[in-house]
Backbone as numpy.savetxt, mean C-alpha at the origin, in Angstrom:
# Nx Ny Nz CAx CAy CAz Cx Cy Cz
12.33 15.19 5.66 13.11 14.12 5.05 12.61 12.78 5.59
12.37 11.55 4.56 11.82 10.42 4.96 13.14 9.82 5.99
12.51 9.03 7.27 13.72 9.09 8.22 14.43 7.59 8.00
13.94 7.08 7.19 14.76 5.47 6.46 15.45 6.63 5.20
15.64 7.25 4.94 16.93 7.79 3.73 17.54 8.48 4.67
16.87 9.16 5.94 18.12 9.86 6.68 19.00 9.13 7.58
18.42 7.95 7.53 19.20 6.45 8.66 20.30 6.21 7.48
19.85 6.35 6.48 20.76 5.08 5.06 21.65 6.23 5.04
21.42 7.67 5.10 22.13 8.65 5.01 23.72 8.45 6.47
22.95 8.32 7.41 23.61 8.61 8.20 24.27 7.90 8.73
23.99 6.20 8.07 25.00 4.83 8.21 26.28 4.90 7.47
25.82 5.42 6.35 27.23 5.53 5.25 28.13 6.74 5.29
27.49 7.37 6.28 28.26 8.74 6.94 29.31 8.11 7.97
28.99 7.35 8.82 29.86 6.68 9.58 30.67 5.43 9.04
29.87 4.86 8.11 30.62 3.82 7.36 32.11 4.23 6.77
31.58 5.27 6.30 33.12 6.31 5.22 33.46 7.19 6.47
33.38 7.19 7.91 34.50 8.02 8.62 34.16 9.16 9.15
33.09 9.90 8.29 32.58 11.20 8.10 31.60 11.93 9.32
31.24 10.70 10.33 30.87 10.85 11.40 31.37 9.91 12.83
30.91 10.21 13.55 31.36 9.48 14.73 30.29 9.53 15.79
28.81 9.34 15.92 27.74 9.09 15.71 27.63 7.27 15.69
27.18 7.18 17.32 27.12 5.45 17.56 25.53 5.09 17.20
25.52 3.82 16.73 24.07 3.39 16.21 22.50 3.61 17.18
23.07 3.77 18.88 22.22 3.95 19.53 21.38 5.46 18.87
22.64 6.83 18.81 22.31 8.12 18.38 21.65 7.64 17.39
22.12 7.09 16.61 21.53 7.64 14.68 19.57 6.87 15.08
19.82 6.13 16.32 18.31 5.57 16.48 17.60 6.64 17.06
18.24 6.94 18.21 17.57 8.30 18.70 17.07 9.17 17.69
17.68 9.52 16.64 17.68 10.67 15.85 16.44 10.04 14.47
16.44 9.02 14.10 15.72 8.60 13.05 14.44 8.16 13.59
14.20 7.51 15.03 13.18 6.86 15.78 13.30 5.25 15.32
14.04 4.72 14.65 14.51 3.08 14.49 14.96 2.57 15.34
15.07 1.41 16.02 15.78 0.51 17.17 17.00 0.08 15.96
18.07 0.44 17.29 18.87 -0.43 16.40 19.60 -1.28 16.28
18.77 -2.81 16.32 19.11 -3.54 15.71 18.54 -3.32 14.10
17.50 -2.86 13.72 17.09 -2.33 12.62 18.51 -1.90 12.30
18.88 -0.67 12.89 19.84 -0.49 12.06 20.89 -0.99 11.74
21.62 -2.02 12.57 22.29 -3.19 12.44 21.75 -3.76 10.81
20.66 -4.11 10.64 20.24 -4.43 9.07 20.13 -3.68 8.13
20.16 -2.58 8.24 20.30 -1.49 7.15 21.37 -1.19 7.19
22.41 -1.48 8.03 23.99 -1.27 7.71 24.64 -2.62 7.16
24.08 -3.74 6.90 24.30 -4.56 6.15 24.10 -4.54 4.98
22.62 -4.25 4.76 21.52 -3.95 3.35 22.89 -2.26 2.30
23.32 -1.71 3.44 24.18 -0.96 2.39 25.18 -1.10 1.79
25.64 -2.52 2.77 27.17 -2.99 2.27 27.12 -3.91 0.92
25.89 -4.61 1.61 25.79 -5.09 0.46 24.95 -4.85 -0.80
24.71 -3.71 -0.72 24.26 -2.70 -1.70 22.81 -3.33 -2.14
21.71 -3.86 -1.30 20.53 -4.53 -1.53 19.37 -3.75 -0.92
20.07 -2.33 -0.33 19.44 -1.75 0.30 17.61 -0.43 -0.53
16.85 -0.73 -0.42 15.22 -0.21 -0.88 14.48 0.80 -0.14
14.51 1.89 -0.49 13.97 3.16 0.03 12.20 3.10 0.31
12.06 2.03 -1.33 10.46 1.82 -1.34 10.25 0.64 -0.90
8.83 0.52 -0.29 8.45 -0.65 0.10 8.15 -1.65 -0.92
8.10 -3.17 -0.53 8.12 -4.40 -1.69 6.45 -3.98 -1.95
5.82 -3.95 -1.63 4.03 -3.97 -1.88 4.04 -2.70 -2.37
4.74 -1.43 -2.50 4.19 -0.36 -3.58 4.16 -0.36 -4.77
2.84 -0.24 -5.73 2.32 -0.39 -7.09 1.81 -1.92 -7.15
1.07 -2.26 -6.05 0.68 -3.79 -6.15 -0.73 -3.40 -5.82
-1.80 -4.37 -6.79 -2.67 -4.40 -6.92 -3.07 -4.88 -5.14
-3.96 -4.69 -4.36 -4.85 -5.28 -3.42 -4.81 -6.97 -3.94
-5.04 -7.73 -2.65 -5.17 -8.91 -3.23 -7.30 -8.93 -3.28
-7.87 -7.84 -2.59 -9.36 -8.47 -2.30 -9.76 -7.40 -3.73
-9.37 -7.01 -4.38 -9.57 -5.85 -5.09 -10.43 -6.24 -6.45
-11.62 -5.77 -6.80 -12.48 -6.15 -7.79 -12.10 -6.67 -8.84
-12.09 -8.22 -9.94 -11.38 -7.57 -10.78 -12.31 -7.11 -12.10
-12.12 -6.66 -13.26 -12.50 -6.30 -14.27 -13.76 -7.19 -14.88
-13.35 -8.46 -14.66 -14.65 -9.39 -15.09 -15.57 -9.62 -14.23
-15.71 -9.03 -12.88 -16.63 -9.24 -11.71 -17.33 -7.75 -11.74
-16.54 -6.94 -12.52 -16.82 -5.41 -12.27 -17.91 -5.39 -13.45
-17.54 -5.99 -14.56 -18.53 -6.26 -16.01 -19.73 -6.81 -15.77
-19.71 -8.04 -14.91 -20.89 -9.21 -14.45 -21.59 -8.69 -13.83
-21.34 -7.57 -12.58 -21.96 -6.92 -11.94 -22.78 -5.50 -12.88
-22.14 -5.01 -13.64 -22.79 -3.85 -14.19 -24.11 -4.71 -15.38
-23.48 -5.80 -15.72 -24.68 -6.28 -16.69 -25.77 -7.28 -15.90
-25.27 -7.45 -14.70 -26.21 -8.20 -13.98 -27.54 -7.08 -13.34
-27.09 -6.21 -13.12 -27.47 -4.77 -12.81 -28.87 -4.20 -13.91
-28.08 -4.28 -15.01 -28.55 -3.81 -16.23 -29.87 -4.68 -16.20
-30.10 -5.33 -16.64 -31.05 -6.51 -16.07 -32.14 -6.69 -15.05
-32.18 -6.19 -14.15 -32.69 -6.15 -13.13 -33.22 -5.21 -13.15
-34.39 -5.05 -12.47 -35.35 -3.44 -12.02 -35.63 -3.34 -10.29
-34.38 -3.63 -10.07 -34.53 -3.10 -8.20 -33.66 -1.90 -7.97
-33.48 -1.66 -6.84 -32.72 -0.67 -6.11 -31.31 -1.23 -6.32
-30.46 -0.43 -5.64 -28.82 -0.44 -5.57 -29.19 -1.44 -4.29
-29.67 -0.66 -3.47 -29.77 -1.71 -2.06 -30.09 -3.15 -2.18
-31.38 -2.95 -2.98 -31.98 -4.86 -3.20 -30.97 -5.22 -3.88
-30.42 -5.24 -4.89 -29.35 -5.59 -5.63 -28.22 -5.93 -4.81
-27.55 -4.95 -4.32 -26.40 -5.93 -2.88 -26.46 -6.98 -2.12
-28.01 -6.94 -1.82 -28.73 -7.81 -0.99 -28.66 -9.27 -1.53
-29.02 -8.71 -2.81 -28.96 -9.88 -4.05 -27.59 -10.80 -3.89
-26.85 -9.88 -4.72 -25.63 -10.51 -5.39 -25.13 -10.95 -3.69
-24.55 -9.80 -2.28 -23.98 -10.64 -1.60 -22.56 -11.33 -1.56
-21.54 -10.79 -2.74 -20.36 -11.26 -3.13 -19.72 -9.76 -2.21
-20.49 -8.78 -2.66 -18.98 -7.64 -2.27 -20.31 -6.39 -1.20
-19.79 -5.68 -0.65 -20.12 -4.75 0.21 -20.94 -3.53 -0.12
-21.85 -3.20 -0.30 -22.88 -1.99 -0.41 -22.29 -1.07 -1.44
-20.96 -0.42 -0.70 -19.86 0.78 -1.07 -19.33 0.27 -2.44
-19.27 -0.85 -2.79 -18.04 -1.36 -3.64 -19.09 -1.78 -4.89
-20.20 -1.95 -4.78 -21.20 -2.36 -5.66 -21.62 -0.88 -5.80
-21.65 -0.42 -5.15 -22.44 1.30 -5.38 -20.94 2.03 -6.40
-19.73 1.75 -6.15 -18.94 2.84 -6.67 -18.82 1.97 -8.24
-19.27 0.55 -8.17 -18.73 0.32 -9.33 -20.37 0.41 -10.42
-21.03 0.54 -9.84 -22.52 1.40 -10.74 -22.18 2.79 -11.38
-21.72 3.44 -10.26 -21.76 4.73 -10.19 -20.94 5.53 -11.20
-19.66 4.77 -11.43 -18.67 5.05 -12.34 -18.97 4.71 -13.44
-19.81 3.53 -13.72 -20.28 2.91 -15.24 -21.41 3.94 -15.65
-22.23 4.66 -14.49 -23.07 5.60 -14.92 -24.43 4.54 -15.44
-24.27 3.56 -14.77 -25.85 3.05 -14.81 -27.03 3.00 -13.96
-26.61 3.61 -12.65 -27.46 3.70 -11.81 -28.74 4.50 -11.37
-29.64 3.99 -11.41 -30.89 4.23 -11.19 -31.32 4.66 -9.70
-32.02 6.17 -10.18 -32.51 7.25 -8.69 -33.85 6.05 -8.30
């Protein structure tokens, strides 16, 4: 069990009565300090409380985008060097990241 739903679990267990379980325990037991849990027993009252993190399903901010991924495959296209001379070349992005985005377009040359 993820141990932030068994903390949120086990705040509103004591909130409603149902335990008697002091915030130091429920830290012991989840591995949270708690003043953490001091804020997640707020976050439930006031019902603002998020299981998932704010940055899950978010793009990378350094992350290729689509028109750098195009420029690169036709800049590529063009050229008669290696993958290597070519990195060397361009110099914008990292060996790995120029190699996977060849590799996937299926233009790359043995």
């Amino acid at each position: 069990m993820n141990s932030k739903k068994e903390a949120v679990n086990l705040i509103e267990k004591k909130l409603a009565g149902k335990t008697f379980l002091s915030y130091k325990e429920i830290a012991a037991i989840t591995g949270y300090h708690p003043k953490y849990l001091l804020q997640l027993k707020k976050e439930v009252i006031d019902g603002t409380i998020s299981l998932r993190h704010g940055n899950c399903f978010k793009k990378p901010h350094n992350a290729i985008t689509e028109d750098e991924r195009n420029y690169i495959i036709n800049l590529y296209k063009r050229s008669h060097v290696s993958v290597k001379k070519f990195c060397e070349f361009y110099g914008k992005r990292s060996y790995s990241c120029i190699y996977n985005v060849l590799r996937d377009a299926g233009v790359m040359r043995h």
